[in-house]
C-alpha positions as a Markdown table, in Angstrom:
| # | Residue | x | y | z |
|---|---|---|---|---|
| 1 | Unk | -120.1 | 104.9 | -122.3 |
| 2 | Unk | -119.7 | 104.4 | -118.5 |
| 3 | Unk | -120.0 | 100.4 | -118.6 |
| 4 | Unk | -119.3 | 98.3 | -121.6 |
| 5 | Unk | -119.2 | 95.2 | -120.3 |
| 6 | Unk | -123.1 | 95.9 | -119.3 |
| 7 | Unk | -123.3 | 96.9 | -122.6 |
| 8 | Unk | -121.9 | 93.8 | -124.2 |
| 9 | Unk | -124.5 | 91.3 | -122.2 |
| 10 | Unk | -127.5 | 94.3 | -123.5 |
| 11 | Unk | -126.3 | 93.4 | -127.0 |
| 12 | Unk | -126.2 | 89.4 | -126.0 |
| 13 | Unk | -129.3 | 90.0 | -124.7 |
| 14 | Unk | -131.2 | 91.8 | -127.8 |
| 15 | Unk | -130.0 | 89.6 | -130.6 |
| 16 | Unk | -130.7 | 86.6 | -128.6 |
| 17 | Unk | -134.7 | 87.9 | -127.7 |
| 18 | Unk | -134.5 | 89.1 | -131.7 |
| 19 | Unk | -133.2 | 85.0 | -132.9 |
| 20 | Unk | -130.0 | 86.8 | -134.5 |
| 21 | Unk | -127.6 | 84.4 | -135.3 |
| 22 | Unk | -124.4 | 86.4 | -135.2 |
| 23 | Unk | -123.4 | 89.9 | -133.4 |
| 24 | Unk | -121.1 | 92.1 | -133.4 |
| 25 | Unk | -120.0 | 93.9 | -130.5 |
| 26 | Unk | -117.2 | 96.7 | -130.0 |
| 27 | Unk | -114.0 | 94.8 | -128.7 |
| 28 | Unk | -111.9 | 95.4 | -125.7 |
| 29 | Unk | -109.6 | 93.0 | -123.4 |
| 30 | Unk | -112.2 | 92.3 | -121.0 |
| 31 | Unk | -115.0 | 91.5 | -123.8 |
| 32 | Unk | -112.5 | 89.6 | -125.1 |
| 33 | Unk | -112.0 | 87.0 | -122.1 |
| 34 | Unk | -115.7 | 86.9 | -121.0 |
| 35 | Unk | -116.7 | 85.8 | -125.0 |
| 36 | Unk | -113.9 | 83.3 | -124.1 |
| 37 | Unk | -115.3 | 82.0 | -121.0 |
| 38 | Unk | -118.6 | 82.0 | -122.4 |
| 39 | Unk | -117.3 | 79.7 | -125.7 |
| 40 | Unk | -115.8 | 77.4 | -123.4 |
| 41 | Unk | -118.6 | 76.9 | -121.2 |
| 42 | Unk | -120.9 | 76.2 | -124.2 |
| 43 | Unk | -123.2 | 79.1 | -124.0 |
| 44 | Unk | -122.2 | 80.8 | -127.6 |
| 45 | Unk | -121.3 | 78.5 | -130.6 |
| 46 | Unk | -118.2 | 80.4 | -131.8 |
| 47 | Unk | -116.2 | 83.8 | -132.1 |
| 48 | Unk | -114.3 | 85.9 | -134.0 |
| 49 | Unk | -112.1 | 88.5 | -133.0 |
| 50 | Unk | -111.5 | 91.1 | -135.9 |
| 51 | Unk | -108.5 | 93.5 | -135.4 |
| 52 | Unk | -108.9 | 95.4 | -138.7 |
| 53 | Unk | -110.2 | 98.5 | -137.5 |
| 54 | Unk | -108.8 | 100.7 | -134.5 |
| 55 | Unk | -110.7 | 99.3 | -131.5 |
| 56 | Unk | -111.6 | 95.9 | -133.3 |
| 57 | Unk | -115.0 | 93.8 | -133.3 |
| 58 | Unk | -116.1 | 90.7 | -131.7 |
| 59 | Unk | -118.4 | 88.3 | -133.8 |
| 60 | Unk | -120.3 | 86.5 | -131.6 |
| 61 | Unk | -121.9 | 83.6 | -133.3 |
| 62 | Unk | -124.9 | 82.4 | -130.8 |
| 63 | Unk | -126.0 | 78.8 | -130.3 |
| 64 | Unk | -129.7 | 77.3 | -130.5 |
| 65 | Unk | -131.1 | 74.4 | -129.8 |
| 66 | Unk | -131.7 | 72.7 | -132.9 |
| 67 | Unk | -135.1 | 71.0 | -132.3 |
| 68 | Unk | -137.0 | 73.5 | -130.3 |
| 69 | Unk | -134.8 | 76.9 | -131.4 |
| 70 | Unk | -134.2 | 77.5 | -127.5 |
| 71 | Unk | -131.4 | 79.7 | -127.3 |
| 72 | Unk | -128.8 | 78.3 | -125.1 |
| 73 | Unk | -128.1 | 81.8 | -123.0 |
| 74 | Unk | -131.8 | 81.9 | -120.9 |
| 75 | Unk | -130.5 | 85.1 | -118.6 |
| 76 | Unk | -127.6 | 87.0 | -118.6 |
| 77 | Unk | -127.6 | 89.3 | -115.6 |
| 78 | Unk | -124.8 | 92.1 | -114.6 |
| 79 | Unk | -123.6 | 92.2 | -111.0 |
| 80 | Unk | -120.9 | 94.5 | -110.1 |
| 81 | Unk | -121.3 | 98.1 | -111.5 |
| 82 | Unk | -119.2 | 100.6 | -111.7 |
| 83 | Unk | -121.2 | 102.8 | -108.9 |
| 84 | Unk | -121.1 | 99.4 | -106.2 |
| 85 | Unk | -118.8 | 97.1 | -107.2 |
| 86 | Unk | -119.4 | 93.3 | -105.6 |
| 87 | Unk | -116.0 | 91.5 | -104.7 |
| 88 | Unk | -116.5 | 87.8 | -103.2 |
| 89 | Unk | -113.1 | 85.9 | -101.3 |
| 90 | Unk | -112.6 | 82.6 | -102.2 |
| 91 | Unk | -114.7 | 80.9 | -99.3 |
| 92 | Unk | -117.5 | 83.2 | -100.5 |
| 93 | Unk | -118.0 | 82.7 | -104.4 |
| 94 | Unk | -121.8 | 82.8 | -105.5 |
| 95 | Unk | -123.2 | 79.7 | -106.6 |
| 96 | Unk | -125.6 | 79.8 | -109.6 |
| 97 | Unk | -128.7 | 78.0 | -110.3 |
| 98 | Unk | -127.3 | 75.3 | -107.2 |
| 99 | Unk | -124.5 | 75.1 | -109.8 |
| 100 | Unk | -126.2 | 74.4 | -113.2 |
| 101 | Unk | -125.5 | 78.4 | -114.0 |
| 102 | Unk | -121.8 | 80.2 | -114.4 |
| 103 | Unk | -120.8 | 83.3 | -112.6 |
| 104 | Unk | -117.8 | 85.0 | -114.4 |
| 105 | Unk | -115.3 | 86.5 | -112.1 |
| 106 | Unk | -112.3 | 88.9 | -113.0 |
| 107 | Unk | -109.4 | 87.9 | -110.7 |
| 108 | Unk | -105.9 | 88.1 | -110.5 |
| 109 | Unk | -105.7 | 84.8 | -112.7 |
| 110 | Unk | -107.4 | 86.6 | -115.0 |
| 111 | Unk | -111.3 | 86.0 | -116.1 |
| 112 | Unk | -112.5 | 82.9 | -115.1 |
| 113 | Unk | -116.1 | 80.8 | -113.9 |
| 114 | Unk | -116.8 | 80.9 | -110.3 |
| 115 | Unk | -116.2 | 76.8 | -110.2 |
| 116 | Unk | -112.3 | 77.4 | -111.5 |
| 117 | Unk | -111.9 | 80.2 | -108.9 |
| 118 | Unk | -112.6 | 77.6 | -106.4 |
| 119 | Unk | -110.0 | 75.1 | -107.5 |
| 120 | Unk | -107.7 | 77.9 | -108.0 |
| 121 | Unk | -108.9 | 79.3 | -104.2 |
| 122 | Unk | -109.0 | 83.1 | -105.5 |
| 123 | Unk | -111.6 | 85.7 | -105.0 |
| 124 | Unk | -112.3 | 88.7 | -107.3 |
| 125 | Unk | -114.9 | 90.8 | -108.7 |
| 126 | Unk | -117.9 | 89.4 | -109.6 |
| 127 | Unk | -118.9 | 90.6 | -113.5 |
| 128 | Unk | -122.0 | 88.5 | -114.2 |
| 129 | Unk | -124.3 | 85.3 | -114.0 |
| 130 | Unk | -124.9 | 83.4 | -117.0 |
| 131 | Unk | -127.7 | 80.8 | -117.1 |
């Protein structure tokens, strides 16, 4: 597989068009902190991280609006590839939705939302937008 983190937001993707509740996705460090960032933004409703096997599993339990059944992920969208990868300085951090949506960033504090890299003033690769 050349790119599992594109991967990972294909699986988010599918069970959330197919109303799954929970998926499970192959594990790795990266996966690991995105889920993370995702939790603590409110986009997934819980997670599990299950070490029992070699590589491990995430279980991604997804969130719905309980009235209307709306999931609460509406796009998940990959933006740096491995053939063009898209780095953004800290004056230069993408802005989602005029702020209503998350871009995840992998930078030297580690994986983080676009609004903490500009507290923290770092730049870094630009993984994905979540609205």
């Amino acid at each position: 597989m050349t790119d599992p983190i594109a991967d990972y937001l294909t699986r988010l993707r599918n069970a959330i068009k197919a109303r799954h509740r929970i998926v499970e996705i192959p594990a790795s460090n990266i996966k690991k902190e995105i889920t993370k960032v995702l939790f603590d933004k409110g986009y997934i409703q819980n997670y599990k991280f299950d070490d029992s096997s070699v590589q491990g599993t995430i279980k991604i339990a997804l969130k719905y609006n309980p009235v209307t059944k709306q999931p609460a992920i509406v796009k998940l969208e990959r933006v740096s590839k491995p053939g063009l990868r898209k780095y953004k300085g800290a004056d230069e951090l993408p802005r989602v939705l005029n702020g209503l949506g998350v871009a995840i960033l992998s930078t030297s504090k580690g994986v983080i939302t676009d609004k903490e890299a500009r507290t923290l003033n770092v730049g870094g690769e630009v993984l994905c937008y979540v609205y």
